[in-house]
C-alpha positions in Angstrom: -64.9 -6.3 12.2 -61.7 -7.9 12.7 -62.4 -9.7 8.6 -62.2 -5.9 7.9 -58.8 -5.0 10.2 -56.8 -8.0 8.5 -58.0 -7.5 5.3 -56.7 -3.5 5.6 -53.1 -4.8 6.6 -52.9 -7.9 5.3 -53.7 -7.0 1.6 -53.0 -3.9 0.6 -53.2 -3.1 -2.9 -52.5 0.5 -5.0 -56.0 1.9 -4.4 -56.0 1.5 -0.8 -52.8 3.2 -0.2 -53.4 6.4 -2.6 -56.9 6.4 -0.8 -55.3 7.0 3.1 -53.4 9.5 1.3 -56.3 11.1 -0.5 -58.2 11.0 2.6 -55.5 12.2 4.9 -54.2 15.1 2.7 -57.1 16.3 0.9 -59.7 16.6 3.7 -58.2 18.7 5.8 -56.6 21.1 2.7 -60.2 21.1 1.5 -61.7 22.3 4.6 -59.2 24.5 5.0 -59.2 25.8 1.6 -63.1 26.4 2.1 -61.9 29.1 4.6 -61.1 31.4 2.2 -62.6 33.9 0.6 -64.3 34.2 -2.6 -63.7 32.5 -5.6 -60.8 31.1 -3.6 -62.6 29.0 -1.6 -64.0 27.1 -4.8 -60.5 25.5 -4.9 -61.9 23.4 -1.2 -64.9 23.1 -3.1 -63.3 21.2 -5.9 -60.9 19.3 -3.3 -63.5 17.8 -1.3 -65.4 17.1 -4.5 -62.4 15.0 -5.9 -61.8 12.9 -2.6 -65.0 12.0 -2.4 -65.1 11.0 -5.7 -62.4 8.6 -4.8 -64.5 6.8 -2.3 -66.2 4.5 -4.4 -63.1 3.4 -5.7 -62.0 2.4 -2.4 -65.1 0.4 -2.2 -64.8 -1.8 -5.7 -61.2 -2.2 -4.3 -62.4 -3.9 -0.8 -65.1 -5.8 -2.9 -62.9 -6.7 -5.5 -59.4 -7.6 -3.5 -61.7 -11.1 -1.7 -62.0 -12.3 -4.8 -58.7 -11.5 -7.3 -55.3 -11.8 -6.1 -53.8 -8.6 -4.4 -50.9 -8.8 -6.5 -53.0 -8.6 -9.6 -55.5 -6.6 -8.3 -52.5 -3.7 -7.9 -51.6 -4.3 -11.6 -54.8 -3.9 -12.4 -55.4 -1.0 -10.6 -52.0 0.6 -11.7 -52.8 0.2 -15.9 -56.3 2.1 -14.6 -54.2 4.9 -13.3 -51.9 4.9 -16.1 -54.6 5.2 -18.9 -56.6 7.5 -17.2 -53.4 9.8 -16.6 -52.6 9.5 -20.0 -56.2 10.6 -21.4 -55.9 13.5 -18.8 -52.3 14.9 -20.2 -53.8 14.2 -23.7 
């Protein structure tokens, strides 16, 4: 347990920190959102969907960041994000 404390702050990388934030923000708006009603409550629905869809990234990053440089890692991790953004505003 205390490998798994050091390695949060000691190497954080890009992943990590927009997974807190996904994590923080969009669990509560997505159980809150789920409190509405009818179709308007699919917009929770599709909240909660997408932050746990972000989980296993968080994992591969935890795996990944013992054996490839943080630094790296975060580049890595930030041309991911960029070609993925740009094949979503495509």
């Amino acid at each position: 347990m205390k490998n798994f404390n050091a390695n949060f702050k000691d190497k954080p990388t890009l992943f990590l920190i927009l997974g807190i934030f996904v994590l923080l923000v969009g669990i509560p708006f997505g159980i809150y959102a789920l409190t509405f009603s009818g179709g308007a409550s699919l917009g929770g629905l599709i909240v909660l969907l997408a932050v746990f869809a972000f989980v296993p990234f968080l994992v591969i990053d935890r795996i990944l960041v013992n054996t490839i440089n943080t630094i790296r890692l975060s580049v890595y991790e930030l041309i991911f994000s960029v070609i993925i953004l740009l094949f979503y505003l495509w």
